[in-house]
N, CA, C and O atoms as a GROMACS GRO file, in nm:
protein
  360
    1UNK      N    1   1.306   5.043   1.432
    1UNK     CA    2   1.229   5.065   1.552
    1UNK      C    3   1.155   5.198   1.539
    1UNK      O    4   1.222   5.298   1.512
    2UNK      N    5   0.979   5.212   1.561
    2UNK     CA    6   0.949   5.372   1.547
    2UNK      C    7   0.968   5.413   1.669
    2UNK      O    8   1.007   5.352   1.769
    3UNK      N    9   0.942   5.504   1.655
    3UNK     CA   10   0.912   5.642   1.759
    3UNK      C   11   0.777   5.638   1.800
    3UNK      O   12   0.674   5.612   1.738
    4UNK      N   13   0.798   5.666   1.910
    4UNK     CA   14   0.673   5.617   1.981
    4UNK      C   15   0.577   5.704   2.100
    4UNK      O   16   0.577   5.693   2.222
    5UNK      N   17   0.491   5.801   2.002
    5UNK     CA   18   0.395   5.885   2.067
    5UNK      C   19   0.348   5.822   2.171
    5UNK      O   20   0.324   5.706   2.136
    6UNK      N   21   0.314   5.843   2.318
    6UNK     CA   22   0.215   5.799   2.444
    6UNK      C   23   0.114   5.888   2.453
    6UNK      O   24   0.121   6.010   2.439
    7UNK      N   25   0.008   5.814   2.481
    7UNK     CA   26  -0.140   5.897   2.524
    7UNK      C   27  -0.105   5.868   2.683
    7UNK      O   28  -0.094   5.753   2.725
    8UNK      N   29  -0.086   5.988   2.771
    8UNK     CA   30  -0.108   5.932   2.908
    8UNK      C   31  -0.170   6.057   3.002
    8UNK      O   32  -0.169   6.163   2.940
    9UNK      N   33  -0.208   6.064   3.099
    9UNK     CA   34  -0.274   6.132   3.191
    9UNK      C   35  -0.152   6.237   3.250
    9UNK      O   36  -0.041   6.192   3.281
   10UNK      N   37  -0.185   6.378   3.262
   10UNK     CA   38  -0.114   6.451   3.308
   10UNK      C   39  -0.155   6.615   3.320
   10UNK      O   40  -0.194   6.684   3.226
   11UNK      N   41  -0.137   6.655   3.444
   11UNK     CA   42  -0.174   6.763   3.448
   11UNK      C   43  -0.314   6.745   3.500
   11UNK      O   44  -0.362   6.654   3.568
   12UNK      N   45  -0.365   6.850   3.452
   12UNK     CA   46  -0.530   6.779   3.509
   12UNK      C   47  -0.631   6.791   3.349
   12UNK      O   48  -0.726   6.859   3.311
   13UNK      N   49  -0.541   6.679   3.286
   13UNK     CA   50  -0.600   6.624   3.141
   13UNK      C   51  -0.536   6.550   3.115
   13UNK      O   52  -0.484   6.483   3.205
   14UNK      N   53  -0.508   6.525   2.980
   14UNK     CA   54  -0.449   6.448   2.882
   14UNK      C   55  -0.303   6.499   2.834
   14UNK      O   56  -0.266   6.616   2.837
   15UNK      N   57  -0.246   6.417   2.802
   15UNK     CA   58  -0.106   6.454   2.692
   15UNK      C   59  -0.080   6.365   2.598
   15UNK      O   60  -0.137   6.256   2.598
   16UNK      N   61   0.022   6.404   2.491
   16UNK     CA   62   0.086   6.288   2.455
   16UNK      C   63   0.252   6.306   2.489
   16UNK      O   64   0.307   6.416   2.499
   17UNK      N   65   0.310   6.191   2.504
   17UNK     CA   66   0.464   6.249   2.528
   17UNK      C   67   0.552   6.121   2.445
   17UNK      O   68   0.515   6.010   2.407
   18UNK      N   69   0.660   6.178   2.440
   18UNK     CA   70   0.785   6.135   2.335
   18UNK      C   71   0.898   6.136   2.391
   18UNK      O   72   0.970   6.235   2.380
   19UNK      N   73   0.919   6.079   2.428
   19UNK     CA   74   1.042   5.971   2.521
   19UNK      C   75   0.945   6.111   2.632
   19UNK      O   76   0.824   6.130   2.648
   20UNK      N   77   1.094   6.199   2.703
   20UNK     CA   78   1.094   6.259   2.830
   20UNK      C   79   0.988   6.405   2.832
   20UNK      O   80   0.954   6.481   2.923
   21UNK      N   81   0.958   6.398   2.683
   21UNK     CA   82   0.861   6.555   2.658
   21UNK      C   83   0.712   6.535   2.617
   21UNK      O   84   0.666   6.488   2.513
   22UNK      N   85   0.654   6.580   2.717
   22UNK     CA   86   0.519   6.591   2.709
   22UNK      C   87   0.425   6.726   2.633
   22UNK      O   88   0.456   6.846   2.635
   23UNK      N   89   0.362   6.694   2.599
   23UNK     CA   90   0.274   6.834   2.505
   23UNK      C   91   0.179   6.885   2.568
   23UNK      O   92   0.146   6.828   2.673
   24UNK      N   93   0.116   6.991   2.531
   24UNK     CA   94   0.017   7.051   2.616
   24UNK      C   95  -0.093   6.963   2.706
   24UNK      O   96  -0.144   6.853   2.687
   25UNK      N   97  -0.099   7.008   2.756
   25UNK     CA   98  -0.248   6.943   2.810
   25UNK      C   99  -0.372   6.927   2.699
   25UNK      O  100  -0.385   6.975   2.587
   26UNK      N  101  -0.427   6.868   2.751
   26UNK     CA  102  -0.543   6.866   2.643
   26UNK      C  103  -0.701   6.846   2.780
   26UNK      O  104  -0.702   6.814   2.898
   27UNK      N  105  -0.778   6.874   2.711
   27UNK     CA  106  -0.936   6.852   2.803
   27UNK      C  107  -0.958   6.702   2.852
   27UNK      O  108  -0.978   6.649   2.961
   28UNK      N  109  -0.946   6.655   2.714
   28UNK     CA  110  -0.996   6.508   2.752
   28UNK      C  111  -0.944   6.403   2.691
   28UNK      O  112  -0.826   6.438   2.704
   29UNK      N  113  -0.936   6.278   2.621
   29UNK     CA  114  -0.829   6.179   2.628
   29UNK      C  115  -0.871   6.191   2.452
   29UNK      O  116  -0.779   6.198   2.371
   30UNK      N  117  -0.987   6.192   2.415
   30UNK     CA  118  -0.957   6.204   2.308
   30UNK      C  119  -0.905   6.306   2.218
   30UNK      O  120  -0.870   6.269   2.106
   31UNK      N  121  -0.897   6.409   2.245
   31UNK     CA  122  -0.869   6.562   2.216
   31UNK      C  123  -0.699   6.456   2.199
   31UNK      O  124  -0.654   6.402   2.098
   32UNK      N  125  -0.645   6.462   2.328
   32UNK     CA  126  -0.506   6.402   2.294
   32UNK      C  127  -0.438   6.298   2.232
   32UNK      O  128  -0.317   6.290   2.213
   33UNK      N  129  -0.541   6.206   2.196
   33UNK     CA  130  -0.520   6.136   2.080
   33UNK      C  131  -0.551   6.180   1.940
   33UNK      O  132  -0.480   6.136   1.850
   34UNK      N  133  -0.600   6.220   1.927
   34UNK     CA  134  -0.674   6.280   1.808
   34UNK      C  135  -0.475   6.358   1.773
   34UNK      O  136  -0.417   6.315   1.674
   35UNK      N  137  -0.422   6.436   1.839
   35UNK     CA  138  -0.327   6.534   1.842
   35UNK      C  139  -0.205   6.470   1.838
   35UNK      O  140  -0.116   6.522   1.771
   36UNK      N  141  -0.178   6.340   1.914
   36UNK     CA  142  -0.097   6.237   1.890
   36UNK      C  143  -0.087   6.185   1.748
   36UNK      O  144   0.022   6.180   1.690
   37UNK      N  145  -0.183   6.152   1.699
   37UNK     CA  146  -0.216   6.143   1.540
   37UNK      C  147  -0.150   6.184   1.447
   37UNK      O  148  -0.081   6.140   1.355
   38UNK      N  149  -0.203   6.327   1.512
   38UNK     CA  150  -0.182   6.414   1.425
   38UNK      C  151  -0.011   6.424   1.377
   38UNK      O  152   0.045   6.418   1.267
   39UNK      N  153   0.050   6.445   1.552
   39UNK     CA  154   0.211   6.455   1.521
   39UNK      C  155   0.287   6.350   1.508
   39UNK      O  156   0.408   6.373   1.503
   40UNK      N  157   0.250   6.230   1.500
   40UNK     CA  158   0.234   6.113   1.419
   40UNK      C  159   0.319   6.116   1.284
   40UNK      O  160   0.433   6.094   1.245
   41UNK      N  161   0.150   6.170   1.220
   41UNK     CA  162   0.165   6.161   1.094
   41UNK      C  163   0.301   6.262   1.075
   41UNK      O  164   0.409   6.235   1.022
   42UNK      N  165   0.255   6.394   1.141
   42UNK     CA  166   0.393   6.478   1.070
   42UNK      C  167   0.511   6.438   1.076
   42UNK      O  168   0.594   6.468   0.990
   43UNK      N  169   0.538   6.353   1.189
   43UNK     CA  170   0.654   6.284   1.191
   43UNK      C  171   0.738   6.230   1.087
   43UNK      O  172   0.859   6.230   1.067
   44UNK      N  173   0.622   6.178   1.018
   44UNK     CA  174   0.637   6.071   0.927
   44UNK      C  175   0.684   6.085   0.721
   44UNK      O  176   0.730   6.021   0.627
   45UNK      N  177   0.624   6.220   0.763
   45UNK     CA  178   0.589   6.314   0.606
   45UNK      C  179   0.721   6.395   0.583
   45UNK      O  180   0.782   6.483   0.644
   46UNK      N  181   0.740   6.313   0.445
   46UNK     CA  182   0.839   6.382   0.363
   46UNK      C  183   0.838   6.497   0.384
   46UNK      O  184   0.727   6.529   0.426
   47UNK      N  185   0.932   6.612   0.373
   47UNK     CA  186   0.971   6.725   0.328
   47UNK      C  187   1.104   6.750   0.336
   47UNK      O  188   1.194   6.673   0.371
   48UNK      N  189   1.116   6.941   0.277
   48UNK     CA  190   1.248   6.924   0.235
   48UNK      C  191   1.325   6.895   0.333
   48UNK      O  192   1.287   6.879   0.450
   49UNK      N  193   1.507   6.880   0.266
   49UNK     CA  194   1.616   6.890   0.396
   49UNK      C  195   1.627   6.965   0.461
   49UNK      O  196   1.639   7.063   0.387
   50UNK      N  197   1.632   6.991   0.539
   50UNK     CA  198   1.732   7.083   0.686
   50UNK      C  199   1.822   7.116   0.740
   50UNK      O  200   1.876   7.013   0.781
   51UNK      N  201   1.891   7.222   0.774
   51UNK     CA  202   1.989   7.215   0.830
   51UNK      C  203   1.938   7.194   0.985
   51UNK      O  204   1.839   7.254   1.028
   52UNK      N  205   2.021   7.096   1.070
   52UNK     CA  206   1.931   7.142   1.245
   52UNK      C  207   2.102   7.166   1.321
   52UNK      O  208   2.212   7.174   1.266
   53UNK      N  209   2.067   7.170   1.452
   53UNK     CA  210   2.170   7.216   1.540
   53UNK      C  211   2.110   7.132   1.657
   53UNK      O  212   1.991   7.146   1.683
   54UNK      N  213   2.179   7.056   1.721
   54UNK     CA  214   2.144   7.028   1.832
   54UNK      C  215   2.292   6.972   1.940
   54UNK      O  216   2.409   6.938   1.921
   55UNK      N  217   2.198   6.988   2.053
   55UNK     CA  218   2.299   6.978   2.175
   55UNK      C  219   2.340   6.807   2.251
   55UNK      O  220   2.339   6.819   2.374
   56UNK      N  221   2.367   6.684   2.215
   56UNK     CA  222   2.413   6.609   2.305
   56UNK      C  223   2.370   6.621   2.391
   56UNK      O  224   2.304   6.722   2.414
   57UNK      N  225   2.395   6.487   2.515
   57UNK     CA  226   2.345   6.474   2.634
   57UNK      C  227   2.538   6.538   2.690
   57UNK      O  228   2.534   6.609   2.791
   58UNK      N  229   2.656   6.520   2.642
   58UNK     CA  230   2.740   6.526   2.684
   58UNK      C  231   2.798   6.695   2.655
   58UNK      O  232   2.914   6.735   2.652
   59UNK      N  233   2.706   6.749   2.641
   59UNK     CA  234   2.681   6.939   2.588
   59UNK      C  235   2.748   6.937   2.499
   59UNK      O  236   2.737   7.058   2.481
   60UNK      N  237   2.833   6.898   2.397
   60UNK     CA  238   2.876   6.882   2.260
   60UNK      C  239   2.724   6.962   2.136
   60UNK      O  240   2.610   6.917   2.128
   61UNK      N  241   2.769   7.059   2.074
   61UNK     CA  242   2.698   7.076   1.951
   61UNK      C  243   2.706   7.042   1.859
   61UNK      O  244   2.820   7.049   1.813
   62UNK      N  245   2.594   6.980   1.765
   62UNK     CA  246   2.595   6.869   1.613
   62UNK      C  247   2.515   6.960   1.502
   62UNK      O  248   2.398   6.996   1.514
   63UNK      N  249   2.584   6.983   1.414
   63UNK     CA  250   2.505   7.063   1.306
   63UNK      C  251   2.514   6.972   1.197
   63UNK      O  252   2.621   6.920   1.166
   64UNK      N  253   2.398   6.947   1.133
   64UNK     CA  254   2.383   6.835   1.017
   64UNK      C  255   2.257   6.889   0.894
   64UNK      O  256   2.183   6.986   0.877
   65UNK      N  257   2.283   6.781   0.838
   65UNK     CA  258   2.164   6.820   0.716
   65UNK      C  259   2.057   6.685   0.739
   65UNK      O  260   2.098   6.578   0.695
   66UNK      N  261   1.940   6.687   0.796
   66UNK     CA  262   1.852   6.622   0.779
   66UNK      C  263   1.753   6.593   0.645
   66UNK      O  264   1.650   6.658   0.625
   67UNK      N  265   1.791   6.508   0.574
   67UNK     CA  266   1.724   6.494   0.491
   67UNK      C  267   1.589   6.397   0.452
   67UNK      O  268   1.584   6.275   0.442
   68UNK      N  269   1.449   6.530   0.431
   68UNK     CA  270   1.340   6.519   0.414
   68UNK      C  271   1.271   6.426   0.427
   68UNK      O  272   1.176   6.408   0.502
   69UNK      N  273   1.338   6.334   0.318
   69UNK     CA  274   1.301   6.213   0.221
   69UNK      C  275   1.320   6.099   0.322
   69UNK      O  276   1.266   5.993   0.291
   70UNK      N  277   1.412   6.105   0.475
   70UNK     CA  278   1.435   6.023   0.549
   70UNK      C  279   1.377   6.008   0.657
   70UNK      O  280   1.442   6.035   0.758
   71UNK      N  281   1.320   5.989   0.663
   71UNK     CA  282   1.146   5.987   0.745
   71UNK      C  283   1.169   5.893   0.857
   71UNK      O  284   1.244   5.803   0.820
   72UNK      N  285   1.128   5.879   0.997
   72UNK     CA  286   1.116   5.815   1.078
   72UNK      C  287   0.964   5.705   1.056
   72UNK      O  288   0.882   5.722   0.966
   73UNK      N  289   0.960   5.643   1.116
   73UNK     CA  290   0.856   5.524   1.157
   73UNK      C  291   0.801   5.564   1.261
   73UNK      O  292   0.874   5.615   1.346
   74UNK      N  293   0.668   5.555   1.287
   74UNK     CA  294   0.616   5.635   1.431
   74UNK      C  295   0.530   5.592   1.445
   74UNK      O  296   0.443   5.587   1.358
   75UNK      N  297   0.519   5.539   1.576
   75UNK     CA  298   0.329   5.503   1.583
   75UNK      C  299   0.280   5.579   1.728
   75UNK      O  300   0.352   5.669   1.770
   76UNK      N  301   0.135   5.534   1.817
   76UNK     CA  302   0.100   5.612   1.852
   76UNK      C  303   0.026   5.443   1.992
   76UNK      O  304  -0.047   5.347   1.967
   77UNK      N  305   0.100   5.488   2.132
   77UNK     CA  306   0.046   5.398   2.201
   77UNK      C  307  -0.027   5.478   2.341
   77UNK      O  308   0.017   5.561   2.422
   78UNK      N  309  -0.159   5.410   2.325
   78UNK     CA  310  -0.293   5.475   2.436
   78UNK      C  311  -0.238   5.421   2.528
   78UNK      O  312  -0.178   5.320   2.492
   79UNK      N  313  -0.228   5.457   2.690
   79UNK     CA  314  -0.213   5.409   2.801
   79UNK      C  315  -0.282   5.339   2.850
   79UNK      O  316  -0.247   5.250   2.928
   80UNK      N  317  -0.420   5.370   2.808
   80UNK     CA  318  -0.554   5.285   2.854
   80UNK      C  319  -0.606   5.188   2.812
   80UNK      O  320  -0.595   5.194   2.689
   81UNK      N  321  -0.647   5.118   2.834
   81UNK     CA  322  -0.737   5.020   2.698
   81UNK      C  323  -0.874   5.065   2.755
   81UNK      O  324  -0.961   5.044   2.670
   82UNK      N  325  -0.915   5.109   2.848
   82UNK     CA  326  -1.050   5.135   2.886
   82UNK      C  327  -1.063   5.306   2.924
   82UNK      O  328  -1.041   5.353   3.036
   83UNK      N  329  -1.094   5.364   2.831
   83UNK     CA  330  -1.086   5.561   2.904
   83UNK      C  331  -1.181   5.620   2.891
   83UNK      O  332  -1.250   5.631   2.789
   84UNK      N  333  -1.202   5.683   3.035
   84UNK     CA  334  -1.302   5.801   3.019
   84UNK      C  335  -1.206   5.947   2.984
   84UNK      O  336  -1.084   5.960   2.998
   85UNK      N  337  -1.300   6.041   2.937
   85UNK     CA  338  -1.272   6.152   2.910
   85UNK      C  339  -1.235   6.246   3.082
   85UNK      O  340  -1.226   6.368   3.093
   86UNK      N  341  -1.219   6.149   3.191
   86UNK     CA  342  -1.204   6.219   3.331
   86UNK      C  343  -1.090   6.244   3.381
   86UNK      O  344  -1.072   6.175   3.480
   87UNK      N  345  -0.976   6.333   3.351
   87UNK     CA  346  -0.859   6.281   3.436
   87UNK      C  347  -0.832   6.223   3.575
   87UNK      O  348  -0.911   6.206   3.667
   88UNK      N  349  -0.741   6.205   3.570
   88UNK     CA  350  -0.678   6.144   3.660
   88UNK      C  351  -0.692   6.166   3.786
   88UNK      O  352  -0.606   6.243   3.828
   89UNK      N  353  -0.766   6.129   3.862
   89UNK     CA  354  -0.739   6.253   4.034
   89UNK      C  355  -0.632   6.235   4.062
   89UNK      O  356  -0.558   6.140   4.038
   90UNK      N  357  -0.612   6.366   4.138
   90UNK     CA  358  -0.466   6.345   4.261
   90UNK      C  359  -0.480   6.353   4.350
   90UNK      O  360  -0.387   6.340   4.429
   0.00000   0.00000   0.00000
């Protein structure tokens, strides 16, 4: 199953977000796709291992070695099928 970048409206522009975290704003819808792309691809791209640290939903800490070479699947889904560069009113 990939991971799955969203292009959606927020703020008074654009974002992309990943599951519950959204990224900067952006001007206009393509600016934030274009950037979705982008972290996309990095997603996706080999490099070396890692050590990471992270926290559980149950506050438990996990320290592991992520390795490089084990790359996620990721794609990238527009909210719109029809967009102007206008956000969203509120």
């Amino acid at each position: 199953m990939p991971i799955t970048y969203h292009v959606v409206p927020h703020e008074d522009g654009w974002a992309y977000r990943l599951d519950d975290v959204f990224s900067e704003a952006f001007p206009n819808h393509a600016a934030a796709l274009a950037a979705a792309r982008i972290a996309a691809e990095r997603h996706e791209r080999s490099d070396e291992d890692r050590f990471i640290s992270y926290q559980s939903e149950d506050g438990k800490w996990h320290n592991e070695v992520a390795a490089g070479r084990d790359r996620p699947e990721t794609e990238v889904v527009d909210s719109a099928e029809t967009v102007t560069d206008a956000p969203t009113p509120r």
